[in-house]
C-alpha positions in Angstrom: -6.2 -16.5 10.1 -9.2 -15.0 8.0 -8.0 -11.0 7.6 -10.5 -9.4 5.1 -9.5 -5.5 3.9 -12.8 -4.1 4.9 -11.5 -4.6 8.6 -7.9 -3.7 7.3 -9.2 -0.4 6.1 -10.9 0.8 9.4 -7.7 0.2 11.3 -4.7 2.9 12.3 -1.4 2.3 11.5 0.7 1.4 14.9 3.8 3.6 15.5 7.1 1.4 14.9 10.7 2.6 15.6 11.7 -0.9 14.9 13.1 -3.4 17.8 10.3 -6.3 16.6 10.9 -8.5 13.3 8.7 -7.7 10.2 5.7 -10.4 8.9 6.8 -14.0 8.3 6.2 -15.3 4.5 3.4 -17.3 5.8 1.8 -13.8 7.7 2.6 -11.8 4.0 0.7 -14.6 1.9 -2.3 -14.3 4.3 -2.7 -10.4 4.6 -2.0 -10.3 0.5 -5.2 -12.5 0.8 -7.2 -9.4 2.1 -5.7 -6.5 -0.9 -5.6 -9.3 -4.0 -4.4 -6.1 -6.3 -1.0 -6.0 -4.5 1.9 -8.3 -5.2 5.4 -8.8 -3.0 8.1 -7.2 -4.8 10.6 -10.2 -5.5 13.2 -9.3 -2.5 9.8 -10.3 -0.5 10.1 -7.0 1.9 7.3 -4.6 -0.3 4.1 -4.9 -1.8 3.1 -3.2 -4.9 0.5 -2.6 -7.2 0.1 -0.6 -10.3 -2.8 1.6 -12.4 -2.9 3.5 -15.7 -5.0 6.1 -15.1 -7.2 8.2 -17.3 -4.3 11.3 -17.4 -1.3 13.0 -15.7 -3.9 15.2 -13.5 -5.7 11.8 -12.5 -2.2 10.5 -11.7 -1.5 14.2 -9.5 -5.0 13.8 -7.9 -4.7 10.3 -7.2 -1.0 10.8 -5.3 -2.8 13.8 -3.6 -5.4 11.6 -2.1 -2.9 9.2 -0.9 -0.6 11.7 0.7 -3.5 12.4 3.0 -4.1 8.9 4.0 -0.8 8.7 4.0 -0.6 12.0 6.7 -3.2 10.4 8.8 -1.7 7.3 9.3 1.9 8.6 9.4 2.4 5.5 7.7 4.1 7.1 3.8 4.5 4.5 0.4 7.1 5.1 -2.1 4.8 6.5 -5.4 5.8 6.4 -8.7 4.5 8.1 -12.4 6.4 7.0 -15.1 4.7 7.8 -18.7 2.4 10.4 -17.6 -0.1 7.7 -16.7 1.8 4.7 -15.3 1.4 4.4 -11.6 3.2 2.5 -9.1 3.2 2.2 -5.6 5.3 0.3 -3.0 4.9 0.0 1.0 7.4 -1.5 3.7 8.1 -0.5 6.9 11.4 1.1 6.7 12.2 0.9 10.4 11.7 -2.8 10.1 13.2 -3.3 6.2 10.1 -5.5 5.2 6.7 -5.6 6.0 4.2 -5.4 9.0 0.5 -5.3 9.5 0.8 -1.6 8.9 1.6 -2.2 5.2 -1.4 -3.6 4.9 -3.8 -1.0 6.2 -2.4 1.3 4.1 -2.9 -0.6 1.1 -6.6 -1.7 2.2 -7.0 2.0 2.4 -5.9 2.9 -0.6 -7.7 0.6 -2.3 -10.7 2.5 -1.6 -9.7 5.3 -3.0 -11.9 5.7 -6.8 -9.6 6.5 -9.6 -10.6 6.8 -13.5 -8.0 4.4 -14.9 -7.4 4.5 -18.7 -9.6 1.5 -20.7 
């Protein structure tokens, strides 16, 4: 399966209440193929990735952006600032307690996102 994140990023998030099972390992490696700047978290049910941005109102501006992706796709990551600068974000599908094609989209959209990261 070929999955590239310019199609991931043009696609809606699917409602899930849960009832299927999340990705298998070999469905995970090949979406992380698509959004290369996101790693499985080492329980294998999230993906993450991590910036240092320019400042804390980068930081704001940059959750602020997602939020509205976020919104749209009623599809919400976990976001973290630690050190003023230090961000972090994680995506599962809780209703499923790992990860679906849905994680994915989200990540491919916020990967499109610009943000001044500090150099």
């Amino acid at each position: 399966m070929s999955i590239h994140a310019r199609d991931l990023a043009t696609r809606r998030c699917k409602p899930c209440e849960g009832g299927v099972l999340p990705l298998s390992a070999d469905q995970v490696h090949d979406y992380l193929k698509a959004v290369p700047n996101w790693h499985l978290s080492e329980d294998g049910r999230r993906i993450r990735r991590e910036w240092r941005v320019l400042d804390f109102l980068t930081a704001l501006d940059f959750f602020q952006r997602i939020a509205v992706i976020a919104e749209e796709q009623d599809h919400h990551p976990d976001l973290h600032l630690v050190g003023y600068r230090n961000v972090l974000i994680e995506i599962w599908t809780h209703a499923l307690g790992g990860l679906s094609e849905n994680d994915f989209i989200l990540a491919a959209q916020i990967d499109t996102l610009p943000v001044t990261l500090k150099t």
